[in-house]
C-alpha positions in Angstrom: 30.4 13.7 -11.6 27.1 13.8 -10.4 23.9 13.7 -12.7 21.9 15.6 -10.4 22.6 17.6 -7.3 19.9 19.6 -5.6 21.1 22.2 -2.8 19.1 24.2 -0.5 16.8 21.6 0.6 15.3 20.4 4.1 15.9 17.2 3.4 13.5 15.0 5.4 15.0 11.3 5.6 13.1 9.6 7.9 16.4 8.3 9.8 15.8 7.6 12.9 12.7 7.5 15.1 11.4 11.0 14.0 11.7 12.6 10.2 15.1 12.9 10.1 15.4 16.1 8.8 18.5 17.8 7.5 18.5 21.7 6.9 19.7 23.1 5.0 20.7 20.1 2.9 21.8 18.9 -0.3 21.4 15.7 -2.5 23.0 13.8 -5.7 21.9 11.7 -7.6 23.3 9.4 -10.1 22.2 6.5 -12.3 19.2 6.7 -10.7 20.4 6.4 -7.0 21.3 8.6 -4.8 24.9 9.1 -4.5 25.0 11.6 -1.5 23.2 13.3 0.8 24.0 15.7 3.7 24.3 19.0 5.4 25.5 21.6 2.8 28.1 22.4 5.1 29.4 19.4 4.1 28.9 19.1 0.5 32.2 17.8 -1.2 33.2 19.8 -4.0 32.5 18.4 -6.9 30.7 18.6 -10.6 27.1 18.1 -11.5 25.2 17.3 -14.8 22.6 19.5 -13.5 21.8 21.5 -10.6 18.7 22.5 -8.8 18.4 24.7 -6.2 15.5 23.8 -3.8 14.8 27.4 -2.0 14.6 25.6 1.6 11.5 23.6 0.5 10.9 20.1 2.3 11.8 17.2 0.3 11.0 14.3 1.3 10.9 10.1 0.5 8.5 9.4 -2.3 5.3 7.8 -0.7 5.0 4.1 -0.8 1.2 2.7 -1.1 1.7 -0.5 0.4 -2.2 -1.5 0.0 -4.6 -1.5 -2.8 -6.8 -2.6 -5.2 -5.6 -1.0 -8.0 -6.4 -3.1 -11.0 -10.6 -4.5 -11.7 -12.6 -3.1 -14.1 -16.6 -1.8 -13.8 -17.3 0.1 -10.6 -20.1 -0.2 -7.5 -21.4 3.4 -7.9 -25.2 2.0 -8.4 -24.0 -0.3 -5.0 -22.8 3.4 -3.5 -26.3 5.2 -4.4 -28.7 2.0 -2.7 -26.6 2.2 0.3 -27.2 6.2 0.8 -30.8 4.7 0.4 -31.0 2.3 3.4 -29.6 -1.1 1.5 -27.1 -2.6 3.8 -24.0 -4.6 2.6 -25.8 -8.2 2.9 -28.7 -7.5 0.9 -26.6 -6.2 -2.4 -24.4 -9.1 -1.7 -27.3 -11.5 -1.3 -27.6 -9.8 -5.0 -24.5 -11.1 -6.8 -23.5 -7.5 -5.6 -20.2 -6.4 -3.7 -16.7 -8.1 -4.9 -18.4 -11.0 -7.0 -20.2 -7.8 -8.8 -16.7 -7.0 -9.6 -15.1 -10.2 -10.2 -17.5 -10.8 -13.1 -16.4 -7.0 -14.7 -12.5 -8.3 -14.5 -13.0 -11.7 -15.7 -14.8 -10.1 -18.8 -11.8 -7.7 -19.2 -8.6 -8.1 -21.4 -5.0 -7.3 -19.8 -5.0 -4.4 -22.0 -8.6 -3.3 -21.1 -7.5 -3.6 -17.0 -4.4 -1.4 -17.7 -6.3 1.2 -19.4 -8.6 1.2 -16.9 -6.2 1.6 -14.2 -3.8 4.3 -15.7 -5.7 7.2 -15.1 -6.0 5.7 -11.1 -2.2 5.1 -11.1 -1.5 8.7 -12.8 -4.0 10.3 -9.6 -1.4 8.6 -7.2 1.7 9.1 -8.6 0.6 13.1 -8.7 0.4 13.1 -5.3 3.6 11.5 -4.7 3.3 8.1 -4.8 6.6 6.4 -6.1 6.5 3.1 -5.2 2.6 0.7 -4.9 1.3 -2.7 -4.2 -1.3 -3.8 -6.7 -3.4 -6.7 -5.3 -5.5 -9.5 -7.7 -8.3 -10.6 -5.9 -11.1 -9.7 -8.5 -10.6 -12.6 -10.4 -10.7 -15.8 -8.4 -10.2 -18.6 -11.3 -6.7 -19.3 -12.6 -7.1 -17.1 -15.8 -8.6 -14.1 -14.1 -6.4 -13.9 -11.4 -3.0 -14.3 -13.8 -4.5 -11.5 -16.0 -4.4 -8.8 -13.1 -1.0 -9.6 -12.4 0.4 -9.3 -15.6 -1.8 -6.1 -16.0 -0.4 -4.7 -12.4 3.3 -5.6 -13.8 2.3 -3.8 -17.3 1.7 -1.0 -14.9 4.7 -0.9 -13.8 7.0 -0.7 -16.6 4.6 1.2 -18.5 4.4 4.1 -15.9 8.0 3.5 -14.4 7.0 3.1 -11.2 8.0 0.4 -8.8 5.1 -2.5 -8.5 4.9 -4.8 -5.8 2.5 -7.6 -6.4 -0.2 -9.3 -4.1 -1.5 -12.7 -4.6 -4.9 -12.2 -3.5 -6.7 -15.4 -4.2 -8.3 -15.6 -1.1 -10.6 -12.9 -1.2 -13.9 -14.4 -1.1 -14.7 -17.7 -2.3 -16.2 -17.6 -5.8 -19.3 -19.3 -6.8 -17.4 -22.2 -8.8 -16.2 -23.1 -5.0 -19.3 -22.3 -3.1 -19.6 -24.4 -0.2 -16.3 -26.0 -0.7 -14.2 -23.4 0.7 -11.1 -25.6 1.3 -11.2 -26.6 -1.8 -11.2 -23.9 -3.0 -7.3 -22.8 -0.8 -6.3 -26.4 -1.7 -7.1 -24.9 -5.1 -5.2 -22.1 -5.1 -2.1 -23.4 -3.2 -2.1 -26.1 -5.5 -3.0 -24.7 -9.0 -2.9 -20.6 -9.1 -0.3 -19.3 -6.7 2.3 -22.2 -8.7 1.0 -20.6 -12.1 1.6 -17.3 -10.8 5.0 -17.8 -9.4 5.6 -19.7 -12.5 5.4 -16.7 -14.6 7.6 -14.5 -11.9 4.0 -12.4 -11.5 3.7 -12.3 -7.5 6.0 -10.2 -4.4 3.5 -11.4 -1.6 1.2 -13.8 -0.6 -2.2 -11.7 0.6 -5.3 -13.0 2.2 -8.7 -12.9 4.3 -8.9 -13.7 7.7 -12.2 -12.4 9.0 -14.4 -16.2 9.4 -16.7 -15.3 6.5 -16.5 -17.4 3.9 -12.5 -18.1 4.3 -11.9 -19.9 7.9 -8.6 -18.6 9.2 -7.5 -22.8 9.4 -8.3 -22.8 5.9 -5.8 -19.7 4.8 -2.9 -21.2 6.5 -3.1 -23.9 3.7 -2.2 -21.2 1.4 0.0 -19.2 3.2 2.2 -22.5 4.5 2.3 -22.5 0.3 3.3 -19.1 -0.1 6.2 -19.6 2.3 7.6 -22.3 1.0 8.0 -21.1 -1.7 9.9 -18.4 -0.4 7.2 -15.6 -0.5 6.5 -13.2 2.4 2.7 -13.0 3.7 0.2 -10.8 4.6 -3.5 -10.6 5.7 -6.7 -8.5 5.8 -8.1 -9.4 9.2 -10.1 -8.4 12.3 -12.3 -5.5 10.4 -15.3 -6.8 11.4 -14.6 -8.8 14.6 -11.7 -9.9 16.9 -11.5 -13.4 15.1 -7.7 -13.6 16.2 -6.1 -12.7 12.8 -3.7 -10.7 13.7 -2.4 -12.7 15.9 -1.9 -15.6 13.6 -0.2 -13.6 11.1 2.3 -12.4 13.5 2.9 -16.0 14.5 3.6 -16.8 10.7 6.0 -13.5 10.6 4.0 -11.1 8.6 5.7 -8.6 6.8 1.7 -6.8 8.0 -1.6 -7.4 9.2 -4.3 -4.9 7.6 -7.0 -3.3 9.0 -7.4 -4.4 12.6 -10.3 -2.3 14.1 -10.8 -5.3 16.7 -7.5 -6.8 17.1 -6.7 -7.7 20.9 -4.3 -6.4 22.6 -2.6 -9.9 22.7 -2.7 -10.1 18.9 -1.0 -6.4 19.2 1.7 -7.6 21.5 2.3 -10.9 19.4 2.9 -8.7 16.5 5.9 -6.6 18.2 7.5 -9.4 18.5 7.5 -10.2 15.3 7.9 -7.2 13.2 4.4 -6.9 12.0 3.5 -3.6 10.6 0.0 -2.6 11.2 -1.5 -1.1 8.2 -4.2 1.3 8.5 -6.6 2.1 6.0 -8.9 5.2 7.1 -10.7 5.4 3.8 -12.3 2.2 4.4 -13.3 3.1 7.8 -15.1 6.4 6.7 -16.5 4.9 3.5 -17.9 2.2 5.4 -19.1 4.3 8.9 -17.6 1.8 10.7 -18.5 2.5 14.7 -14.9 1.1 15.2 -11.3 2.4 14.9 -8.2 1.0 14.8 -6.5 0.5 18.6 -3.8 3.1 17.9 -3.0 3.5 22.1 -2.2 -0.1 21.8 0.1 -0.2 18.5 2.1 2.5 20.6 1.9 1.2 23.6 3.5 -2.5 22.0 5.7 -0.4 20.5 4.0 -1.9 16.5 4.6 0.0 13.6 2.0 2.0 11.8 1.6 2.4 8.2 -0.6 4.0 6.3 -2.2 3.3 2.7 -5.4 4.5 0.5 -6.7 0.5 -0.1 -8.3 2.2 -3.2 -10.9 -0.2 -4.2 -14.3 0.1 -5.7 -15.9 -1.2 -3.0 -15.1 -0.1 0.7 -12.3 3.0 -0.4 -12.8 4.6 -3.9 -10.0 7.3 -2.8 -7.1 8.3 -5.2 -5.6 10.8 -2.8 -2.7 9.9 -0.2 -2.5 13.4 0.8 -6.6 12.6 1.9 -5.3 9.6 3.8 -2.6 11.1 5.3 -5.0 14.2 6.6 -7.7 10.9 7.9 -4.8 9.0 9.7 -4.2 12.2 11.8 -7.5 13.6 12.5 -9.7 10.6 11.9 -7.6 7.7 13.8 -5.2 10.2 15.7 -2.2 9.6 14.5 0.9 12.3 15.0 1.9 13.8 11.8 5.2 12.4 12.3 3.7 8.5 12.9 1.3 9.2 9.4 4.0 10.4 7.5 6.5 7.5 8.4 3.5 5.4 7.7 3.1 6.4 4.3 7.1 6.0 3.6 10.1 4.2 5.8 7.2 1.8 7.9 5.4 1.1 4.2 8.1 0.0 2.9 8.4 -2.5 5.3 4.5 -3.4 5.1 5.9 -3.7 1.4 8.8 -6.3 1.5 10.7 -3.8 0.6 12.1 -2.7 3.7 15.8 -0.5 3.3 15.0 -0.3 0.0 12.7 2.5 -0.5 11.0 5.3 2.2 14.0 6.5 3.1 16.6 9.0 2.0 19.9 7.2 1.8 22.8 6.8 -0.2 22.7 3.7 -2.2 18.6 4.1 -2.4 16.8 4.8 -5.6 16.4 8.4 -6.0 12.3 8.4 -5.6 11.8 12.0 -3.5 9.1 14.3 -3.9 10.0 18.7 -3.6 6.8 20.1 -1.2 5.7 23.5 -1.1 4.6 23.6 2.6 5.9 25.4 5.5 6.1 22.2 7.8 6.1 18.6 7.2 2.9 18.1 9.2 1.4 20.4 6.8 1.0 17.7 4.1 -1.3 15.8 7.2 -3.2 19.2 7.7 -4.6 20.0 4.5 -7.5 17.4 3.5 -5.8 16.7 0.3 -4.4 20.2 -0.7 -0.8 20.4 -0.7 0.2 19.4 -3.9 3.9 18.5 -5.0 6.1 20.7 -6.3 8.3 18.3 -8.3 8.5 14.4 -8.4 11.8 12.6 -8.9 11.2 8.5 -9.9 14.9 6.8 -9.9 16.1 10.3 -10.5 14.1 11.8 -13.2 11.4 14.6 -13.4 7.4 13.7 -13.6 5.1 15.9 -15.3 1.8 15.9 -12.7 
């Protein structure tokens, strides 16, 4: 007997190289997975706990945020205002502005004090379908700090019942203890935090900067040839500001993705076919920032590279909540197809993830994490600019007030 069993759905399932979709179709769940899936037509008789009947609406994978910034505490709203007035990036920075603004509001929080903060952003997500979302550190950069916003991202987690894949993200910027000593500072953190971390069963992936600013790429790979001995997979924010080669060398190093990417070359592009490395792109950022530049999106489909999508939600450089915004900005503002963005944001985000045949996908065997849409189309959930809410959210097979 099945726990659940919802009939009359368009079941969109992301099999394949399109959506997938199955109309009409039906799906079981039970213990949290889902135990079958199909055309009705083919629906084996059978017994369910309870049944739902889905009136031909699209259902479709929960979405899986594969990149943000979920967990700081304080916020760079004053930053936000002197920017509108002419103050560029440098100057605030030059300040004690930007992330080390931030990193001194986290270090000054408690692990209870970062998960209250970060609820109410977590909730926002998960009402617009997000079942599954990496939660970087990064804000913290001493051993302490850095710990606490792990154990506050996994608090998260089992607090909200959502699925939490952790980033290691030392190797933001160098902080102030390290300045001018910016191999140290990796030797630091391959030596003393990422071991604490693992230690405490606290990190999923090993994140990092490659841009040449104050982290030289030569310099990451002392952490990341860490990170993968010790079994972790890797990934990196690089080329955002300038073609320094990063997503190259993460590709070399088998990436699970490389983020960002406005100037990646198209040899960095072809490197990363080759090895599997999503490219993760992160529109809010862009229009935040009024970058001039935009992702090379004719080249990721040329190499045949898989595009993901996320919201990066940070207080810096993307203060969005909203997939459904990021979805609409990967199509309009990058010019992605509806069906690229909205593989992006599931089946390709998983992989970007680690977590690839394991979520994003409609399959027998998968946890039940779908989302009920009233639209008329799938690519309707990329037209709004955030306004199709969800009609029902499933996580491992059980309702979600929104």
């Amino acid at each position: 007997m099945f726990d659940d069993l919802w009939t009359d759905a368009r079941l969109v399932t992301m099999q394949g190289e399109g959506l997938g979709v199955i109309e009409p179709g039906a799906l079981a769940v039970k213990d949290g997975v889902i135990a079958w899936l199909g055309p009705m037509s083919e629906l084996p008789a059978t017994e369910a706990k309870r049944r739902h009947h889905a009136g031909g609406r699209f259902l479709l994978p929960g979405f899986v945020d594969a990149h943000t910034h979920l967990v700081f505490a304080g916020d760079r709203i004053g930053e936000f205002e002197r920017q509108l007035g002419g103050a560029t990036r440098k100057e605030l920075a030059a300040e004690g502005g930007g992330i080390l603004a931030t990193m001194k509001a986290t270090r000054a929080a408690s692990v209870d004090e970062l998960v209250a903060i970060a609820t109410p952003r977590l909730h926002r997500l998960m009402s617009e379908g997000v079942t599954t979302i990496e939660i970087k550190s990064g804000y913290g950069l001493d051993l302490d700090s850095e710990l606490d916003m792990l154990r506050a991202a996994r608090q998260l987690g089992r607090e909200n019942g959502i699925r939490v894949v952790t980033s290691f993200l030392g190797a933001h910027v160098v902080p102030p203890e390290f300045a001018g000593r910016s191999r140290d500072y990796l030797t630091h953190l391959a030596e003393v935090v990422l071991p604490a971390a693992l230690a405490e069963g606290l990190v999923d992936i090993c994140d990092g900067g490659i841009e040449g600013l104050s982290i030289q790429p030569d310099e990451m790979m002392i952490l990341y040839r860490a990170a993968q001995k010790a079994g972790l997979p890797i990934k990196g924010h690089t080329d955002q500001y300038g073609d320094v080669g990063g997503a190259g060398q993460l590709a070399a190093l088998g990436a699970v993705s490389a983020d960002h990417l406005e100037y990646s070359s198209e040899a960095s592009i072809a490197a990363m076919a080759k090895s599997g490395t999503v490219a993760m792109m992160l529109p809010g950022s862009t229009l935040f920032l009024h970058e001039p530049r935009r992702p090379p999106i004719d080249l990721f489909r040329r190499h045949g590279v898989s595009m993901a999508l996320a919201t990066n939600c940070n207080p810096g450089s993307s203060p969005t909540l909203s997939p459904l915004l990021v979805l609409a900005l990967g199509c309009s503002f990058f010019r992605m197809t509806p069906v690229e963005a909205l593989r992006g944001y599931t089946v390709v985000a998983a992989h970007a993830a680690g977590l690839a045949g394991k979520v994003g996908e409609l399959r027998v065997g998968l946890p039940a994490d779908f989302v009920l849409w009233e639209i008329g189309q799938p690519a309707e959930l990329c037209y709004w600019l955030g306004g199709a809410p969800p009609r029902e959210i499933i996580i491992r097979g059980t309702g979600r007030e929104r």
